[in-house]
Structure formats: C-alpha cells, structure tokens
SETI-979977 format. One record per residue: residue in one letter; x, y, z of N, C-alpha, C, O, CB in turn; residue number from 1. Coordinates in nm, 4 decimals. Atoms other than C-alpha are relative to their C-alpha. Glycine has a CB too. Layout:
SETI-979977
rest=A	n_u=X	n_v=Y	n_w=Z	ca_u=X	ca_v=Y	ca_w=Z	c_u=X	c_v=Y	c_w=Z	o_u=X	o_v=Y	o_w=Z	cb_u=X	cb_v=Y	cb_w=Z	nr=NUM
...
end
This chain:
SETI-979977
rest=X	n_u=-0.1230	n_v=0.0670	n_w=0.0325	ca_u=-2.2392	ca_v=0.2404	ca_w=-1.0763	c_u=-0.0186	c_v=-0.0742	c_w=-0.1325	o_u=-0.1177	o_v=-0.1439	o_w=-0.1545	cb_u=0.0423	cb_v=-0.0965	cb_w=0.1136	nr=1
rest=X	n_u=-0.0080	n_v=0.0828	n_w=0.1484	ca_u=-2.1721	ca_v=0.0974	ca_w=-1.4252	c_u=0.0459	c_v=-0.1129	c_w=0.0074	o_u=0.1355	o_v=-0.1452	o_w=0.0853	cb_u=0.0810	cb_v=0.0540	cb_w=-0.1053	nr=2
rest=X	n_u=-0.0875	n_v=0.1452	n_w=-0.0011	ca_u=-2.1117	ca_v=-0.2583	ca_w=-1.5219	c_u=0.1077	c_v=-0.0052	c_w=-0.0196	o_u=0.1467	o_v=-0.1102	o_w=0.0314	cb_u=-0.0252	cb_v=-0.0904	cb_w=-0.0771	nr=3
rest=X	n_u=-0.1520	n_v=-0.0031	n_w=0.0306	ca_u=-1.7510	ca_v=-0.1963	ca_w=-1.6295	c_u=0.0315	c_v=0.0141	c_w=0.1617	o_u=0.0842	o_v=-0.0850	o_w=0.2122	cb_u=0.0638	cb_v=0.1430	cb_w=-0.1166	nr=4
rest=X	n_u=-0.0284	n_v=-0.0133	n_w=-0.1328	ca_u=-1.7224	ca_v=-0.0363	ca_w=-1.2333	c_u=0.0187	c_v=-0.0839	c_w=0.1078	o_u=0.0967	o_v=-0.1025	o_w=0.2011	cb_u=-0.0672	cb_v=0.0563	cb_w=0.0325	nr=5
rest=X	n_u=0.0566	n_v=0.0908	n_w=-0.1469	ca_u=-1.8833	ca_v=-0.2637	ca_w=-1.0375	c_u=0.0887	c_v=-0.1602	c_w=-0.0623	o_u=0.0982	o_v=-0.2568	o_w=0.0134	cb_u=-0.2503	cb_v=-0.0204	cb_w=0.0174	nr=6
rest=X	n_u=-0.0689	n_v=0.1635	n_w=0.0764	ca_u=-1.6892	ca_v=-0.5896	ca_w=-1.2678	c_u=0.1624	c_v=0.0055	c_w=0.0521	o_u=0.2233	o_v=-0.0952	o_w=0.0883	cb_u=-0.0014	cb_v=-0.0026	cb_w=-0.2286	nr=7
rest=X	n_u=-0.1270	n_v=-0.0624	n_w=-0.0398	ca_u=-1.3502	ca_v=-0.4047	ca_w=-1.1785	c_u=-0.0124	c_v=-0.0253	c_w=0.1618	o_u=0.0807	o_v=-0.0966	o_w=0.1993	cb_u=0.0141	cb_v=0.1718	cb_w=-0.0505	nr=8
rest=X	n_u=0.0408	n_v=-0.0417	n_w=-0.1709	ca_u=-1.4548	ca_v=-0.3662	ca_w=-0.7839	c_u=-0.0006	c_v=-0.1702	c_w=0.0117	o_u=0.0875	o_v=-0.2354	o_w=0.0677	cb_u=-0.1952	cb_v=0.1135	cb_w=0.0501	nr=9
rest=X	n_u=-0.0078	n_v=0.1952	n_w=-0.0081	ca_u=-1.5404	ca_v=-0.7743	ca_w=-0.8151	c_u=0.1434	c_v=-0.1382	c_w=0.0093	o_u=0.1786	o_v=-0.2413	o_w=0.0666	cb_u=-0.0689	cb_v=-0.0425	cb_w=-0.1574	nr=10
rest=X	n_u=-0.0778	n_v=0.1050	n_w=0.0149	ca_u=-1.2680	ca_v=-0.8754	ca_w=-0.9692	c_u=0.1374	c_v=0.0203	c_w=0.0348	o_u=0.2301	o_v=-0.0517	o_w=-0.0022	cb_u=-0.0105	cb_v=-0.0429	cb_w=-0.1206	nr=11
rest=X	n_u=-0.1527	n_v=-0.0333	n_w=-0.0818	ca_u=-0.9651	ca_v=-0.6719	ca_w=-0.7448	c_u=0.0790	c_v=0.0337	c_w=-0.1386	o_u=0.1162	o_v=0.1448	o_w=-0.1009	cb_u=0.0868	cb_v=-0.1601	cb_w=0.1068	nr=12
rest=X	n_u=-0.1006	n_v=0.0076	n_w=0.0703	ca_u=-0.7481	ca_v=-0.6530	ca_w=-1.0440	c_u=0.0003	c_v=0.2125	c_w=-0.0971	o_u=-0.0894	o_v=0.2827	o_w=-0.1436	cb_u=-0.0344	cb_v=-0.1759	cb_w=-0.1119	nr=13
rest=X	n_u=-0.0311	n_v=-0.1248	n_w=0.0334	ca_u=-0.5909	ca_v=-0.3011	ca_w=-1.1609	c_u=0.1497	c_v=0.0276	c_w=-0.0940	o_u=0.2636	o_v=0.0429	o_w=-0.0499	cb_u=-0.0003	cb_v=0.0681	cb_w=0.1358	nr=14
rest=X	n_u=-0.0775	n_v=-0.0692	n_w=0.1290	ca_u=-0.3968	ca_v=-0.2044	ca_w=-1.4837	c_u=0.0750	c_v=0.1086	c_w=-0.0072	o_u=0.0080	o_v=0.2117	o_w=-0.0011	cb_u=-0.0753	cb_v=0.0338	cb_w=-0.0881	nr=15
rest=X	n_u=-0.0205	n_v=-0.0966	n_w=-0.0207	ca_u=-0.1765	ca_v=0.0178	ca_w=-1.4818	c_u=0.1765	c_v=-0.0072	c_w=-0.0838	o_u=0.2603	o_v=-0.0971	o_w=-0.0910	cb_u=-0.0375	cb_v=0.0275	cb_w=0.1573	nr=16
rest=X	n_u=-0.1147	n_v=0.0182	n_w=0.1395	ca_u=0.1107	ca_v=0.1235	ca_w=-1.7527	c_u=0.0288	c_v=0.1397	c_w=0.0323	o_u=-0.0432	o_v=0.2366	o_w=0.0084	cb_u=-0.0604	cb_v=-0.0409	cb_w=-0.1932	nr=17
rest=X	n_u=-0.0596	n_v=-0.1577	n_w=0.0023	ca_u=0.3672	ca_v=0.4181	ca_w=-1.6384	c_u=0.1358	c_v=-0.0572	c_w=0.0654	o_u=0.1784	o_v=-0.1459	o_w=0.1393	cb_u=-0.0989	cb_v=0.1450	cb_w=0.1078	nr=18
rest=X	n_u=-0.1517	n_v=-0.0103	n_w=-0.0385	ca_u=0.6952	ca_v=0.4869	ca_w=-1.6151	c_u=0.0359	c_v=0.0705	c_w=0.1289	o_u=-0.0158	o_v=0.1765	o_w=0.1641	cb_u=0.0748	cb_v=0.0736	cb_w=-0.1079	nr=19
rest=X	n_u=-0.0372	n_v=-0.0598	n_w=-0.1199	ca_u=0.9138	ca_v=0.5132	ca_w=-1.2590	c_u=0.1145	c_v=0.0494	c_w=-0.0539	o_u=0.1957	o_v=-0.0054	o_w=-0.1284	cb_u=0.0125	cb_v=-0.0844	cb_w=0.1264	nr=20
rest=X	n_u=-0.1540	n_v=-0.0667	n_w=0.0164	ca_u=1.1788	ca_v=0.7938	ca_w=-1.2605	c_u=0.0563	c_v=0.0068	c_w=0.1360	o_u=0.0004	o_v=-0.0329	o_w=0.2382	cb_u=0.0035	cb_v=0.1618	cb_w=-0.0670	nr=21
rest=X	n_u=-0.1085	n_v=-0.0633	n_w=-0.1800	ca_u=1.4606	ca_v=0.9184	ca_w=-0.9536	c_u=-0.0376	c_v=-0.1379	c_w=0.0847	o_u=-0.0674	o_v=-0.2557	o_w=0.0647	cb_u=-0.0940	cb_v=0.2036	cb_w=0.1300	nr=22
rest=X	n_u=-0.0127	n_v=0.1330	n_w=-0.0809	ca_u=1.4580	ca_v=0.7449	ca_w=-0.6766	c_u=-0.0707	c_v=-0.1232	c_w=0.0171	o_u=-0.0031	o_v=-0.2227	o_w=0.0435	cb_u=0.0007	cb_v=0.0255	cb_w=0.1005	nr=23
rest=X	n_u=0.0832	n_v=0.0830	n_w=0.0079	ca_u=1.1691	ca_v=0.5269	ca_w=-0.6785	c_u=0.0865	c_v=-0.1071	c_w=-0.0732	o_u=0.1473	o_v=-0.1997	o_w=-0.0195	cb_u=-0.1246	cb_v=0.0502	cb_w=-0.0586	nr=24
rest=X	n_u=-0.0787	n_v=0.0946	n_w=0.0864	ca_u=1.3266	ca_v=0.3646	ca_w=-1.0118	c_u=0.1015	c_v=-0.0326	c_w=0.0673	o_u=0.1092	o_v=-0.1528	o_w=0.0415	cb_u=0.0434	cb_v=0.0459	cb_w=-0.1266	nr=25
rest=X	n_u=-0.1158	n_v=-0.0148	n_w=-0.0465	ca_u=1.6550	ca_v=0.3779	ca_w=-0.8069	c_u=-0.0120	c_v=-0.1366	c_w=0.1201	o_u=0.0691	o_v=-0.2272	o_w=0.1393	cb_u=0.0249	cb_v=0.1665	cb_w=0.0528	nr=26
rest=X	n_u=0.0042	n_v=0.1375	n_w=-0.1139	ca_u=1.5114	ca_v=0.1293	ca_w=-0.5075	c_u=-0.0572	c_v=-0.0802	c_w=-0.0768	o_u=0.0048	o_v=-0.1840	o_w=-0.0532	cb_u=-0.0862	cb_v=0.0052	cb_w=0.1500	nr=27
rest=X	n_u=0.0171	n_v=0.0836	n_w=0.0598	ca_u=1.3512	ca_v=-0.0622	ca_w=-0.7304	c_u=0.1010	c_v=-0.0598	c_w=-0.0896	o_u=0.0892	o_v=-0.1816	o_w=-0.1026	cb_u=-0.0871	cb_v=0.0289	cb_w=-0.0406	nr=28
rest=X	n_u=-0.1491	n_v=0.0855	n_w=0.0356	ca_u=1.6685	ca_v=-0.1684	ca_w=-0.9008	c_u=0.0729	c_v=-0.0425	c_w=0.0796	o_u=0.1161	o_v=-0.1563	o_w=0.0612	cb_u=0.0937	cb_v=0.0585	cb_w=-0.0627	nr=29
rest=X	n_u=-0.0595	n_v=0.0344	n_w=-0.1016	ca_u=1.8363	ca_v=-0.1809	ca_w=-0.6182	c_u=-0.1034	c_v=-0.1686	c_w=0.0485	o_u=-0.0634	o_v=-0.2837	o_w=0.0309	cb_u=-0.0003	cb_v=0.1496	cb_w=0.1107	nr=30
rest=X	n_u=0.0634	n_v=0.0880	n_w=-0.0713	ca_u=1.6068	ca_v=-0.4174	ca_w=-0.4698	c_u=-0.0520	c_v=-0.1425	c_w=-0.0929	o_u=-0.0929	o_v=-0.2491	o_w=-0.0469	cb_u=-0.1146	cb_v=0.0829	cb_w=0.0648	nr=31
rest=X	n_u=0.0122	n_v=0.1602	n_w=0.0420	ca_u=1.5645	ca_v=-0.6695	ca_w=-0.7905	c_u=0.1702	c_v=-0.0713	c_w=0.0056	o_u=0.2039	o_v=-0.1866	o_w=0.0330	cb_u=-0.0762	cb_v=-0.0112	cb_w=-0.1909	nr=32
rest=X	n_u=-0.1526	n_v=0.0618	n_w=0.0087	ca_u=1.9832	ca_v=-0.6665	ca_w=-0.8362	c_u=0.0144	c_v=-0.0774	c_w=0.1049	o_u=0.0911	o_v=-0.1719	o_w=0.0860	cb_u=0.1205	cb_v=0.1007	cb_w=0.0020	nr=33
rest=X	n_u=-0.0500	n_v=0.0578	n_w=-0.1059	ca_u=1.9693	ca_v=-0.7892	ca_w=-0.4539	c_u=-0.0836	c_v=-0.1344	c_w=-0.0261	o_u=-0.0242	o_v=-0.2346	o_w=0.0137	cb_u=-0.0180	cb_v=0.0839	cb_w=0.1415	nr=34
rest=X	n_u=0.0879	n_v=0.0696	n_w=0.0133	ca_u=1.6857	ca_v=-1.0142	ca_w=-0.5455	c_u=-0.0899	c_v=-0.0013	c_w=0.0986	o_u=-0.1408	o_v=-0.1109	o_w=0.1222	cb_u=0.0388	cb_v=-0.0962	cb_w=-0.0250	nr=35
rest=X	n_u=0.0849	n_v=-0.0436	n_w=-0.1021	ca_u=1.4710	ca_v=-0.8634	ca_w=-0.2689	c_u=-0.1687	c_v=-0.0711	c_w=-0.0759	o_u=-0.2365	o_v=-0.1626	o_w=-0.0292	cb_u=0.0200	cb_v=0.2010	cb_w=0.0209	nr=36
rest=X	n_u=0.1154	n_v=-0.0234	n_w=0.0757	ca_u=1.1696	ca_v=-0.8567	ca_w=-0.5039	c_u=0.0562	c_v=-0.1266	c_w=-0.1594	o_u=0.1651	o_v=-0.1732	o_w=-0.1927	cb_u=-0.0181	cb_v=0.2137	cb_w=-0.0344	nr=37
rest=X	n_u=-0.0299	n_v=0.1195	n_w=0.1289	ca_u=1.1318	ca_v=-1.1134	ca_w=-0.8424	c_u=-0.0034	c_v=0.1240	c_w=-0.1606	o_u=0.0578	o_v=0.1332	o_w=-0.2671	cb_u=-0.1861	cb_v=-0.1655	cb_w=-0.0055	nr=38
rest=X	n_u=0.0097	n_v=-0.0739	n_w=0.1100	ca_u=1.0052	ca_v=-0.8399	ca_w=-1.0396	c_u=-0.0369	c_v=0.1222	c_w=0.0144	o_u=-0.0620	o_v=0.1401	o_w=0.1336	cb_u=-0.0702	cb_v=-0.0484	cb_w=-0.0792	nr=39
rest=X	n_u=0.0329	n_v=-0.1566	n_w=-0.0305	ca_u=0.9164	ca_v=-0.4509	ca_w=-1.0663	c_u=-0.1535	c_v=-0.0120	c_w=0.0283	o_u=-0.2018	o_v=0.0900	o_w=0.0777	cb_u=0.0363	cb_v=0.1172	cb_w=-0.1405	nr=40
rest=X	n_u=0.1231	n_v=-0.0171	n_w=-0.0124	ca_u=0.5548	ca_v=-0.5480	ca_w=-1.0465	c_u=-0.0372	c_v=-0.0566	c_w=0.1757	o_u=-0.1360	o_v=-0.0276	o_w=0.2431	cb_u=-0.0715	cb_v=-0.0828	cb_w=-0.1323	nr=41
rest=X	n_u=0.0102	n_v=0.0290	n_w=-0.0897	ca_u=0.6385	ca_v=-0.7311	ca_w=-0.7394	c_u=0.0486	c_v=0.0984	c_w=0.1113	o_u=-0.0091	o_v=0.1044	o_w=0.2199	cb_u=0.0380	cb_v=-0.1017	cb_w=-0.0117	nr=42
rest=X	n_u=-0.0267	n_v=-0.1021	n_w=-0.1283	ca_u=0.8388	ca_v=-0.4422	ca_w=-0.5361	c_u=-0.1336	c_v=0.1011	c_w=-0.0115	o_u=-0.1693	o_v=0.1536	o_w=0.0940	cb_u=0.1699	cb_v=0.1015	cb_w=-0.0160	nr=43
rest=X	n_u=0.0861	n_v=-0.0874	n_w=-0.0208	ca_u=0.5574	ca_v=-0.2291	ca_w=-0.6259	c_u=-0.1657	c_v=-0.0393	c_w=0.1160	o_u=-0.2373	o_v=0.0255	o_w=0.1923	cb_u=-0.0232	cb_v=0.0328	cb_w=-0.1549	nr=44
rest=X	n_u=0.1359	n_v=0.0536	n_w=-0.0821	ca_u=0.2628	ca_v=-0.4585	ca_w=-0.4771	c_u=0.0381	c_v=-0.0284	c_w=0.2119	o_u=-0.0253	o_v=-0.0083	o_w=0.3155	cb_u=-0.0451	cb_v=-0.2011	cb_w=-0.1023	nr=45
rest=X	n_u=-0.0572	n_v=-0.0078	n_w=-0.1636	ca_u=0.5128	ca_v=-0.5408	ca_w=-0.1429	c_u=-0.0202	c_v=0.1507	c_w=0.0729	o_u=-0.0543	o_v=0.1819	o_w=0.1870	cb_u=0.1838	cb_v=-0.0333	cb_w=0.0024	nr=46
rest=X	n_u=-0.0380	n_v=-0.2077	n_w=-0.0705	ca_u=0.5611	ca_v=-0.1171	ca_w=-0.0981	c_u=-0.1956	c_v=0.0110	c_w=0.0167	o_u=-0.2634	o_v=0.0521	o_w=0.1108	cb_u=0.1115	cb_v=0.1959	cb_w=-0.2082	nr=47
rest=X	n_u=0.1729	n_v=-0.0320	n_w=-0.0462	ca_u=0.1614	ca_v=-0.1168	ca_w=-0.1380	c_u=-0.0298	c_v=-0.0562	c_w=0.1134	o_u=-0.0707	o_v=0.0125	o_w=0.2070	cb_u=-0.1185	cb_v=-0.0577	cb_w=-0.0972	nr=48
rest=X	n_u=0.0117	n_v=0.0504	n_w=-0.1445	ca_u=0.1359	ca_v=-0.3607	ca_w=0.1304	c_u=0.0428	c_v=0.0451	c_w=0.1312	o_u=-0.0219	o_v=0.0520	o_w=0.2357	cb_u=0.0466	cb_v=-0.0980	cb_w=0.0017	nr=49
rest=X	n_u=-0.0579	n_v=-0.0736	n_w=-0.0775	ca_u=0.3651	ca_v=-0.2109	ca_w=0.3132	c_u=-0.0194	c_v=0.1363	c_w=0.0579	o_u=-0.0091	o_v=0.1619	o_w=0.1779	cb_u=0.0801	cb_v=-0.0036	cb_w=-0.0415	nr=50
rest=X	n_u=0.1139	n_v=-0.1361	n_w=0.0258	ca_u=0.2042	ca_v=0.1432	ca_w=0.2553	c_u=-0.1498	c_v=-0.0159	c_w=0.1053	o_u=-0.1923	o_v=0.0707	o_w=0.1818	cb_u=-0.0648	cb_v=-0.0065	cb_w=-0.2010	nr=51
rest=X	n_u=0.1160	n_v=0.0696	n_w=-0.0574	ca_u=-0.1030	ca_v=-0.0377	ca_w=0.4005	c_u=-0.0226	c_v=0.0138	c_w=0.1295	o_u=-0.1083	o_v=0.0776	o_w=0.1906	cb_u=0.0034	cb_v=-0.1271	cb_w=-0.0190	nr=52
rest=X	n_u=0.0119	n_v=0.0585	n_w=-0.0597	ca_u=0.0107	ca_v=-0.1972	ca_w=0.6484	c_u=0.0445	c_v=0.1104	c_w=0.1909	o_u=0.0281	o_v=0.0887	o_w=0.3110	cb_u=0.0727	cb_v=-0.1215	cb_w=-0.0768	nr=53
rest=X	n_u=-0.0152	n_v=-0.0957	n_w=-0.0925	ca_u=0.1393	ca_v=0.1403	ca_w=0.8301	c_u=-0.0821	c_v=0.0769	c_w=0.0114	o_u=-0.0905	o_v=0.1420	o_w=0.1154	cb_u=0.0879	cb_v=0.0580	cb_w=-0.0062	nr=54
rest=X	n_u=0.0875	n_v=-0.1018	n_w=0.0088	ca_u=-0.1275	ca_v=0.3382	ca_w=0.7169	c_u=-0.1222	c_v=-0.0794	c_w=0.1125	o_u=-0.1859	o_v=-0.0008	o_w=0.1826	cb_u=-0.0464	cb_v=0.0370	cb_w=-0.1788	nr=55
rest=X	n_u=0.0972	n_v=0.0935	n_w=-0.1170	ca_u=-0.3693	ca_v=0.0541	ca_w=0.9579	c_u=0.0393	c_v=-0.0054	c_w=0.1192	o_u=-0.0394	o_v=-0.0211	o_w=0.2125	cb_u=-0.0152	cb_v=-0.1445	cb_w=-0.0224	nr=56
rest=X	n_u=-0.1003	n_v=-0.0337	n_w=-0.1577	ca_u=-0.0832	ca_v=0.0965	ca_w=1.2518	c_u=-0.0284	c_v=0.1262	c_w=-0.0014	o_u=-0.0361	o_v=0.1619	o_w=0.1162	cb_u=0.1887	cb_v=-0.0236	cb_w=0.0111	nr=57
rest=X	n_u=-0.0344	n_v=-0.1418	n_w=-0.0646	ca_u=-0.0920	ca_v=0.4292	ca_w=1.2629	c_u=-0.1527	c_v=0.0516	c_w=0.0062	o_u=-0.1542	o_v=0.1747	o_w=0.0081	cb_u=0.1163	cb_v=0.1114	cb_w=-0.1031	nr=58
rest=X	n_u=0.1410	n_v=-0.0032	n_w=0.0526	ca_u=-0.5189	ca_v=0.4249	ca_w=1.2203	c_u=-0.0021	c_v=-0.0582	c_w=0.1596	o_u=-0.0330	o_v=0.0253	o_w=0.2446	cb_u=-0.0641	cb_v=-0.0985	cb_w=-0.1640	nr=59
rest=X	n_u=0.0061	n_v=0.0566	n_w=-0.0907	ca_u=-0.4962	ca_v=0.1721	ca_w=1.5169	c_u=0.0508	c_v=0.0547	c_w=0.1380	o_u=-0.0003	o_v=0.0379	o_w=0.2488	cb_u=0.0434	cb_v=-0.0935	cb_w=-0.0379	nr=60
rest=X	n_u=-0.0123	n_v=-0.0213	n_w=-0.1148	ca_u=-0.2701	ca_v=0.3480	ca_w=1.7210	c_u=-0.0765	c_v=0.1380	c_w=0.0232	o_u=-0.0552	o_v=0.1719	o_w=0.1396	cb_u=0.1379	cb_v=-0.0097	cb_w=0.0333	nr=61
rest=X	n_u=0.0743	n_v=-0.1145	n_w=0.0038	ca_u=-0.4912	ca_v=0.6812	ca_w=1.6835	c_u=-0.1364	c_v=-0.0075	c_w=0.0823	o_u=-0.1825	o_v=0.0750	o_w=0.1612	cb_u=-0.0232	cb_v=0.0305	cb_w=-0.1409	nr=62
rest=X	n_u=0.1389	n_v=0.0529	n_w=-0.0902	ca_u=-0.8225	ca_v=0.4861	ca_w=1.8107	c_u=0.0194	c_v=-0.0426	c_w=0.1072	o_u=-0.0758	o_v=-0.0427	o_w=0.1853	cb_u=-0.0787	cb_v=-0.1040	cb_w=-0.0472	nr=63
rest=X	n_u=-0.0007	n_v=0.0318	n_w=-0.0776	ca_u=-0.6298	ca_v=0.3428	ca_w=2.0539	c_u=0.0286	c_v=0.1265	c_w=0.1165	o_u=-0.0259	o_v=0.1258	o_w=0.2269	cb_u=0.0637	cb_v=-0.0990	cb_w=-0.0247	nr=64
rest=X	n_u=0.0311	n_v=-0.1267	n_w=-0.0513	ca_u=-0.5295	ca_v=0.7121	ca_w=2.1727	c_u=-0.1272	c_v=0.0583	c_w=0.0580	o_u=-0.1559	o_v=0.0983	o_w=0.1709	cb_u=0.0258	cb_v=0.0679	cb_w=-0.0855	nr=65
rest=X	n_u=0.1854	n_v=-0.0671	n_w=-0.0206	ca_u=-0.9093	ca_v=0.8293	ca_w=2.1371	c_u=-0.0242	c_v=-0.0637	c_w=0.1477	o_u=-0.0324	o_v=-0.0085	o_w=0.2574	cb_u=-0.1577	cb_v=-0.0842	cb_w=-0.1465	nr=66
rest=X	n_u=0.0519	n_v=0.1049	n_w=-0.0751	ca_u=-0.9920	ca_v=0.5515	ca_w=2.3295	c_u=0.0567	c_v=0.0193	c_w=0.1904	o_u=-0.0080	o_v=-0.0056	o_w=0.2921	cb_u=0.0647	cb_v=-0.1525	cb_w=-0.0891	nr=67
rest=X	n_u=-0.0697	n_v=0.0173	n_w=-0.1612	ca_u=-0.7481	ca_v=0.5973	ca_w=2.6683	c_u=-0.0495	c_v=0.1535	c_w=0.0293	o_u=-0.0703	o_v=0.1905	o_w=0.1449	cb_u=0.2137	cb_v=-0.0344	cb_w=0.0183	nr=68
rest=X	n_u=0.0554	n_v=-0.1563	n_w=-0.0695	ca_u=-0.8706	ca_v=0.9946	ca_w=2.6535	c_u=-0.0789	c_v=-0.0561	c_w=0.0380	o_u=-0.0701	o_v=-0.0880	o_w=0.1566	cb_u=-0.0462	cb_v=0.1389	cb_w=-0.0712	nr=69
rest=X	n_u=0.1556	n_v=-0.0054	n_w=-0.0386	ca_u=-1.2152	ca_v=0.9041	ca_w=2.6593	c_u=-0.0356	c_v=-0.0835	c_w=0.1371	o_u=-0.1328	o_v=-0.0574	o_w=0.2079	cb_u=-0.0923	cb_v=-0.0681	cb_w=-0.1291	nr=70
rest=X	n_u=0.0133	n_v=0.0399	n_w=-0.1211	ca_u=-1.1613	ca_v=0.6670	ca_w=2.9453	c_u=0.0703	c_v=0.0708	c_w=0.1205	o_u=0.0368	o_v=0.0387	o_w=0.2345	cb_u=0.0326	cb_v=-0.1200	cb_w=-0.0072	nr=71
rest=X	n_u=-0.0263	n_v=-0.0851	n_w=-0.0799	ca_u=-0.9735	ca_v=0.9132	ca_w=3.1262	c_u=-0.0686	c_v=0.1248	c_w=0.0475	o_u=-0.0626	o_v=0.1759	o_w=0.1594	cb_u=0.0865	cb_v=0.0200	cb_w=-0.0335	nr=72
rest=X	n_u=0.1462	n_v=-0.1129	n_w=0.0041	ca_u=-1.2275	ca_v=1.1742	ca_w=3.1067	c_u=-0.1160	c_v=-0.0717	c_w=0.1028	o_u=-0.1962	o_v=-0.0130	o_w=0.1754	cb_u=-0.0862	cb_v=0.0125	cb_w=-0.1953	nr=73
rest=X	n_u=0.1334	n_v=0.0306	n_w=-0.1214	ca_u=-1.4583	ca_v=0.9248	ca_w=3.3121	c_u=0.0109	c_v=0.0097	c_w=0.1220	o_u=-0.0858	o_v=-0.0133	o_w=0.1946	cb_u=-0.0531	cb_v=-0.1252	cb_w=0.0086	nr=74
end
C-alpha cells in the first residue's frame, strides 16, 4: 500500500468531480427545490447512507435466514 493510499483510507474523505444526468439529476432537484437535502453534495451522501443502510438489512436478513435453516436441520 502506498502512502498516498493508506493517508486516503485514514482520513475517510473522497473527491470526486462529475456530472449527474436523467433522472438522478431529476431527484436531486426535486429534492433541494423541496428543501429535502441543503445541497447536491448532501442528497448524494443521504442516498449513500441510504444505499448502505439497505444493503446491511438485506445482509442481516440473509444471515438471519442461514441461521433458522441451520437450526432447523438440527
């Protein structure tokens, strides 16, 4: 791992410069006009969370699946 890598990995923080087209751009306007979000950098970090936060539910309910076979099997 390189010092640039491992300084990045430390310090959480990620750069990132691109343009949203279609719908994406489309809820994200939507959602500062309502004032859902403060800013485009902010609907994007909520949808990551959000992204997250299903991708760990649906992780959880999968082990918890595993988990009731394998005790049914005994």
């Amino acid at each position: 791992m390189t010092n640039r890598s491992k300084s990045r990995q430390e310090s959480n923080v990620v750069h990132i410069r691109a343009s949203i087209d279609g719908e994406p751009a489309r809820i994200l306007l939507q959602l500062k006009d309502r004032g859902i979000i403060r800013s485009y950098v902010d609907g994007i970090c909520q949808g990551l969370l959000a992204l997250w936060r299903d991708v760990l539910k649906r992780e959880l309910e999968e082990a918890q699946l595993n988990a009731s076979k394998r005790l049914a099997e005994e």
